[in-house]
C-alpha positions in Angstrom: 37.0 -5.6 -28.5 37.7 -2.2 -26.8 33.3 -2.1 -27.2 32.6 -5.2 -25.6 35.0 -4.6 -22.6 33.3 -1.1 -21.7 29.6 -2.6 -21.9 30.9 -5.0 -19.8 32.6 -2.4 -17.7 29.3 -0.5 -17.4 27.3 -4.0 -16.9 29.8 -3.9 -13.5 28.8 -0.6 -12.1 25.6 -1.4 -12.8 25.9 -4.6 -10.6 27.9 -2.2 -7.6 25.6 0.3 -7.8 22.9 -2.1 -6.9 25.0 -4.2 -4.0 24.1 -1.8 -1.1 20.4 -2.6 -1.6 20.6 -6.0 -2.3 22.5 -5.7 1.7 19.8 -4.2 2.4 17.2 -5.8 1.5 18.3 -9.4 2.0 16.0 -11.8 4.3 13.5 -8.7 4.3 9.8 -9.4 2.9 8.8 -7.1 -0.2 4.6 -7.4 -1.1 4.3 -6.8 -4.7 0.6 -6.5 -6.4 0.5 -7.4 -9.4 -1.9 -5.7 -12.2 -2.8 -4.3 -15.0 -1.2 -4.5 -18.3 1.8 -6.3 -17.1 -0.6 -8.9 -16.7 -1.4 -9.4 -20.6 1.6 -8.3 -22.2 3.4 -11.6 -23.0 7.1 -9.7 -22.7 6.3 -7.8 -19.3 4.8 -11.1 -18.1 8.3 -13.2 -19.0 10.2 -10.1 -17.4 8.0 -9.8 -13.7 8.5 -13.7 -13.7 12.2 -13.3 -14.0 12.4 -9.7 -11.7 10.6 -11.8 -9.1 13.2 -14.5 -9.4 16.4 -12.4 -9.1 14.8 -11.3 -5.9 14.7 -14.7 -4.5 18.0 -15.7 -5.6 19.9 -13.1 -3.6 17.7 -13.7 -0.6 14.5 -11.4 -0.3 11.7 -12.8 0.0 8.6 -11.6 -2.6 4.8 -11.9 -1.8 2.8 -11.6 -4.9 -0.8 -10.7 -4.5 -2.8 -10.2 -7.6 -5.7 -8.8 -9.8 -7.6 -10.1 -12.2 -11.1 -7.9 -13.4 -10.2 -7.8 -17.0 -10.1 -11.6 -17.2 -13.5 -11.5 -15.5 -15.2 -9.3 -17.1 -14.2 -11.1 -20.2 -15.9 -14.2 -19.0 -18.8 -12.5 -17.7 -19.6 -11.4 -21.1 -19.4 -14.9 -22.4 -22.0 -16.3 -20.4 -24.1 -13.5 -21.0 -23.5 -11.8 -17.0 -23.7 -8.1 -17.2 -21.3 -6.6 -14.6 -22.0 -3.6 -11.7 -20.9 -1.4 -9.7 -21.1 0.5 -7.1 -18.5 3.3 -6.0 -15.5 1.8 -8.0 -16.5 -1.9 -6.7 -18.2 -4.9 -8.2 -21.3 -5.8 -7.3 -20.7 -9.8 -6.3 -23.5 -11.6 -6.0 -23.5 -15.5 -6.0 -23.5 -16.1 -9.3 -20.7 -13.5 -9.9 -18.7 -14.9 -7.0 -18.5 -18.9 -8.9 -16.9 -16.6 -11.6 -15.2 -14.5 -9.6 -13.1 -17.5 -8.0 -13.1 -19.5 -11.0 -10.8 -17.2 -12.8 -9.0 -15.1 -10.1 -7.9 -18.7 -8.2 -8.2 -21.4 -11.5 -7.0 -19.4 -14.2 -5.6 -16.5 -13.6 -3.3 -17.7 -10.5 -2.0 -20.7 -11.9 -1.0 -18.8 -15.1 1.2 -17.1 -12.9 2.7 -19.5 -10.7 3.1 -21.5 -14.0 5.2 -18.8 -16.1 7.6 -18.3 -12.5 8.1 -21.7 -12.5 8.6 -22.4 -15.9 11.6 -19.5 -15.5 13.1 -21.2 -13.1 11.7 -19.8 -10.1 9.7 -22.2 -7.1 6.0 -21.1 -6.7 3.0 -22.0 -4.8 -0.5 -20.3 -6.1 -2.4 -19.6 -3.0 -6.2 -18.4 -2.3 -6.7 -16.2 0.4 -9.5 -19.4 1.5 -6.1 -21.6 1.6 -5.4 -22.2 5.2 -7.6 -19.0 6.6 -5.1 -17.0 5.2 -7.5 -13.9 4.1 -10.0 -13.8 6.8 -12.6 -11.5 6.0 -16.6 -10.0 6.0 -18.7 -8.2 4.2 -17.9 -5.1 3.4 -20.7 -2.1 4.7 -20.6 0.6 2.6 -23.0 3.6 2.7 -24.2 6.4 0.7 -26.1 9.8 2.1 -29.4 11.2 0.4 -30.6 14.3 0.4 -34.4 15.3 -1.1 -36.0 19.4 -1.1 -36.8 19.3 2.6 -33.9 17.7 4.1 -30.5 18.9 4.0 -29.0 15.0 5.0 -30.6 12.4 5.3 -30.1 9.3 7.1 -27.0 7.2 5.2 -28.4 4.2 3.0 -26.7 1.0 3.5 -26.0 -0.7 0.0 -25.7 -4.0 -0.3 -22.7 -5.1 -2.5 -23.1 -9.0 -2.2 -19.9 -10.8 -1.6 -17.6 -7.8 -1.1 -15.4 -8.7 1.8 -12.8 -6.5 4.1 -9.9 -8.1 5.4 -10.2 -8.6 9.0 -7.5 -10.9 10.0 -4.3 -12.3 8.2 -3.0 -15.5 9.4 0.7 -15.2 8.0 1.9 -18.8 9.4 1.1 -20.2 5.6 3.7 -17.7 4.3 6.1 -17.9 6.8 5.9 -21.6 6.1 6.6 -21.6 2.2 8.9 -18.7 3.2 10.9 -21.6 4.6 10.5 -23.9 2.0 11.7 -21.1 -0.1 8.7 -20.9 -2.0 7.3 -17.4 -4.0 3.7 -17.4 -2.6 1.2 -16.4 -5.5 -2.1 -15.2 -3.7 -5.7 -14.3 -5.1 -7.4 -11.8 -3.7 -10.6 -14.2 -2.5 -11.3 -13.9 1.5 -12.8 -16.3 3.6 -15.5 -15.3 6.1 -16.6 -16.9 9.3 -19.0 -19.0 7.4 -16.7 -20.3 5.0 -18.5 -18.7 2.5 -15.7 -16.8 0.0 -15.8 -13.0 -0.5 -13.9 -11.0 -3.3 -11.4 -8.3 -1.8 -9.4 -5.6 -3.9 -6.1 -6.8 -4.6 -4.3 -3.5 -3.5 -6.2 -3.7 0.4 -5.2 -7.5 0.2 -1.6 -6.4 -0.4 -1.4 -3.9 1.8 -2.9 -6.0 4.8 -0.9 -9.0 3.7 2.5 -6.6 4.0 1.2 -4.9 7.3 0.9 -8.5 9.0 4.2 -9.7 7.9 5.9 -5.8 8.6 7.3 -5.5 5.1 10.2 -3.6 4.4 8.1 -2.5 0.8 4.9 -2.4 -0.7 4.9 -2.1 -4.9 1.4 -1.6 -6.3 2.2 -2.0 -10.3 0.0 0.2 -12.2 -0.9 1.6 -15.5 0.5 5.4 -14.9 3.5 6.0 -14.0 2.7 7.2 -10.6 1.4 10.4 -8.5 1.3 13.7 -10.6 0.8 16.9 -9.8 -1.3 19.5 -11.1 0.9 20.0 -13.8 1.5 16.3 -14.6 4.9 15.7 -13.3 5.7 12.6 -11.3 5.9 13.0 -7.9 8.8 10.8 -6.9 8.3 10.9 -3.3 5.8 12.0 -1.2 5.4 12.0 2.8 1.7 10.1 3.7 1.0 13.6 5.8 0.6 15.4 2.4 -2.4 13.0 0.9 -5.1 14.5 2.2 -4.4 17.8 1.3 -4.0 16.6 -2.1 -7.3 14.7 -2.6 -8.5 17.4 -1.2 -7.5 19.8 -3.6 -7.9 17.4 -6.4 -4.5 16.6 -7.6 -4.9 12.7 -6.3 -8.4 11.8 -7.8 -10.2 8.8 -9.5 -8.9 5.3 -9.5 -5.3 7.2 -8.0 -7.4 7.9 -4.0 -7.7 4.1 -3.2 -4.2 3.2 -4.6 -2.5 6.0 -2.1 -5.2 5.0 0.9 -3.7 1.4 0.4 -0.3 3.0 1.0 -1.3 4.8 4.0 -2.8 1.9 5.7 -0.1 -0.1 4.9 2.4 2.5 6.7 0.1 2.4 9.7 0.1 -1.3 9.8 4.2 -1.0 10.0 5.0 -1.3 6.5 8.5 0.7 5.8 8.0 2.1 2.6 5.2 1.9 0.1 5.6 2.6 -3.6 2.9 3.2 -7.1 4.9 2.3 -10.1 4.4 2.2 -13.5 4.1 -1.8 -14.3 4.6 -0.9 -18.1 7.9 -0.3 -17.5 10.5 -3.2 -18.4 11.7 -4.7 -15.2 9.9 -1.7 -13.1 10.7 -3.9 -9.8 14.4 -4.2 -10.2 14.3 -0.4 -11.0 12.5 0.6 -8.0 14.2 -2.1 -6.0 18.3 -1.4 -7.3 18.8 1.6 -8.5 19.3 5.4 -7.0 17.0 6.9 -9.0 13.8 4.5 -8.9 11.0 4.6 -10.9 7.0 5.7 -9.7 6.3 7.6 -6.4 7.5 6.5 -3.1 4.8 7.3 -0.2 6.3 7.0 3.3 
């Protein structure tokens, strides 16, 4: 008896301690991207469902943007499509775009809005096509050549296919289900002027989707647990002045430089705080969101 009363005892402070936030945070908008391997493990699926849930309950209002290329690449490979890239991106021609959409927007999407509302939660799975929300065109990226009698050379343009950038957000679809006190589920697939779709990264989608709406957070949920120094120790918070110097110097590298450029755009676009946490992490969101201590590195 005396057991049960203190675990419920501690289950109470738990609850106080996270009271000033939920103050806090209550009517404000928090983006979340979603990714990586708390996108296949069934538990960690079950347990973002429910995280994103409790959020709505008490009166915040969660954006989910999402990733996907695992589940692509996996389809790819059964029809016999070998995948490229190009500086960290996917080369999308048409053929790659059909799959592209197919399982970012038909499969993958409605997986997730499915499992929210199957918790208990209210859902609507959105494209970033759906109502111009993701306006978008290609993306121009260039590379520099050098050969034995030039130092630089003029930069080669490369053509990536259907690789968009977001160039407007029209944020009167989420305001609208915001009111309807829907969760909005959003694939990162753009719409250019055409209307021909382009494929976006998920983390630039979510932090231009949380710039337009000026979101108190941005959570990108990862497989690390966040920014390390050269020693390997989390960073737990780190002003956006700093980055630079630490790409420079190499202690932000890889797959790590366009997760913290996401951040930094994000802050320039108004967002108030942006966050890299570690999505392997049982209920990483509520952590980050509720408690002193956090989890991940904080960037503002």
């Amino acid at each position: 008896m005396v057991k049960t009363v203190e675990e419920s005892i501690a289950k109470a402070k738990v609850l106080l301690e996270a009271l000033p936030y939920m103050q806090e945070f209550r009517h404000k908008t928090i983006v979340i991207k979603y990714g990586g391997h708390a996108m296949v493990d069934e538990h960690l699926k079950k347990q973002f469902a429910l995280n994103v849930i409790l959020l709505k309950q008490i009166g915040i209002n969660p954006v989910i943007v999402h990733g996907g290329g695992p589940q692509i690449n996996r389809l790819l490979d059964r029809l016999g499509i070998k995948p490229s890239y190009i500086q960290g991106m996917r080369v999308t021609d048409g053929e790659t775009m059909d799959v592209v959409e197919m399982v970012l927007v038909g499969k993958v999407n409605k997986e997730i809005v499915g499992l929210i509302n199957h918790c208990g939660g209210k859902a609507v799975g959105l494209s970033g096509r759906d109502g111009d929300l993701v306006c978008a065109e290609k993306l121009k990226v260039s590379s520099t050549r050098g050969d034995e009698t030039m130092q630089e050379a003029p930069p080669e343009l490369i053509d990536l296919g259907r690789v968009g950038q977001v160039t407007r957000i029209n944020t009167g679809v989420l305001e609208s289900l915001y009111l309807k006190d829907f969760i909005p589920v959003i694939a990162p697939v753009g719409v250019g002027d055409d209307g021909q779709a382009f494929n976006i990264n998920a983390d630039l989608v979510a932090g231009a989707i949380a710039g337009a709406l000026s979101a108190e957070k941005l959570m990108l949920l990862t497989d690390v647990a966040g920014v390390k120094d050269k020693k390997g120790e989390l960073i737990t918070t780190l002003p956006h002045q700093q980055l630079e110097g630490l790409i420079s110097d190499g202690t932000i590298a890889g797959g790590m430089i366009p997760k913290v450029r996401c951040c930094e755009d994000a802050l320039r676009r108004g967002v108030g705080k942006t966050y890299i946490i570690d999505g392997r992490v049982e209920h990483a969101i509520l952590l980050e969101m509720f408690t002193n201590e956090g989890v991940g590195t904080e960037i503002y």
